[in-house]
C-alpha positions in Angstrom: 0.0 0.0 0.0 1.5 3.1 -1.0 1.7 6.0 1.6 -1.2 9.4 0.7 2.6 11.2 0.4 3.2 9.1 -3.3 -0.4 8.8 -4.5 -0.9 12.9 -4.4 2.7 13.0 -5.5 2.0 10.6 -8.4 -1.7 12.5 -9.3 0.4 15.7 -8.8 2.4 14.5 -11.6 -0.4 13.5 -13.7 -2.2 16.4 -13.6 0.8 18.5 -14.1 1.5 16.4 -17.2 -1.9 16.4 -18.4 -2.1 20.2 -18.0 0.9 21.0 -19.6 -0.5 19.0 -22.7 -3.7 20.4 -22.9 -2.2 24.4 -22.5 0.2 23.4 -25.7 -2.4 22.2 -27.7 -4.9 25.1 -26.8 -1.9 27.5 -28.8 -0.7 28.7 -24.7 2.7 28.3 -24.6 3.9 30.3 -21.9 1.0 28.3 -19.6 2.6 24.7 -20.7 5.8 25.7 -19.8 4.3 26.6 -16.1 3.5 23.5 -15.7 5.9 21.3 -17.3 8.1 23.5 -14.4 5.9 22.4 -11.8 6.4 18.6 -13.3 9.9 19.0 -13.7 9.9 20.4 -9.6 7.5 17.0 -9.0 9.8 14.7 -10.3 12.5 16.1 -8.7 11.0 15.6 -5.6 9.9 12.1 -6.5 13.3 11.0 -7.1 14.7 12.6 -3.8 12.4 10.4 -1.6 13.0 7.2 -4.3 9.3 7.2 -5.7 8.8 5.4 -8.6 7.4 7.7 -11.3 8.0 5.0 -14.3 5.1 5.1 -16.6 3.8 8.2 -15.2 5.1 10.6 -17.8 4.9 10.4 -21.4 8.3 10.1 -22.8 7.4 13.3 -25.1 6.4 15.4 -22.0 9.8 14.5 -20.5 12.0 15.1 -23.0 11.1 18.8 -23.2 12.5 20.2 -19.2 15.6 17.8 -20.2 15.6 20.2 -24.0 15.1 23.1 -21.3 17.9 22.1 -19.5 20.3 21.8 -22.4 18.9 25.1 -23.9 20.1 27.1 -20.4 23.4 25.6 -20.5 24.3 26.8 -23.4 
């Protein structure tokens, strides 16, 4: 049984995820990248207490804060 900590982390996640789709496809950019921060700042936090997040995220929807990453370091 997983603790309420990871199952509102998890549906954090998700909804983050879906939101962040649904503002790019509704032409709002600047509103997908809010939340694909606030997924990026969820997963983070997933993987400091060693939640599994596999199959959460679409591999799409991850890709872009690691593209954000590499566009700041340049």
């Amino acid at each position: 049984m997983e603790s309420q900590f990871v199952g509102e982390l998890r549906r954090g996640i998700v909804a983050a995820q879906d939101a962040s789709i649904a503002a790019a496809e509704a032409g709002q950019p600047d509103e997908a990248d809010l939340h694909r921060g606030r997924l990026a700042d969820l997963l983070h936090l997933a993987g400091e207490h060693d939640v599994d997040t596999a199959g959460l995220v679409r591999p799409d929807v991850l890709a872009a804060p690691a593209d954000d990453r590499a566009a700041l370091s340049e």
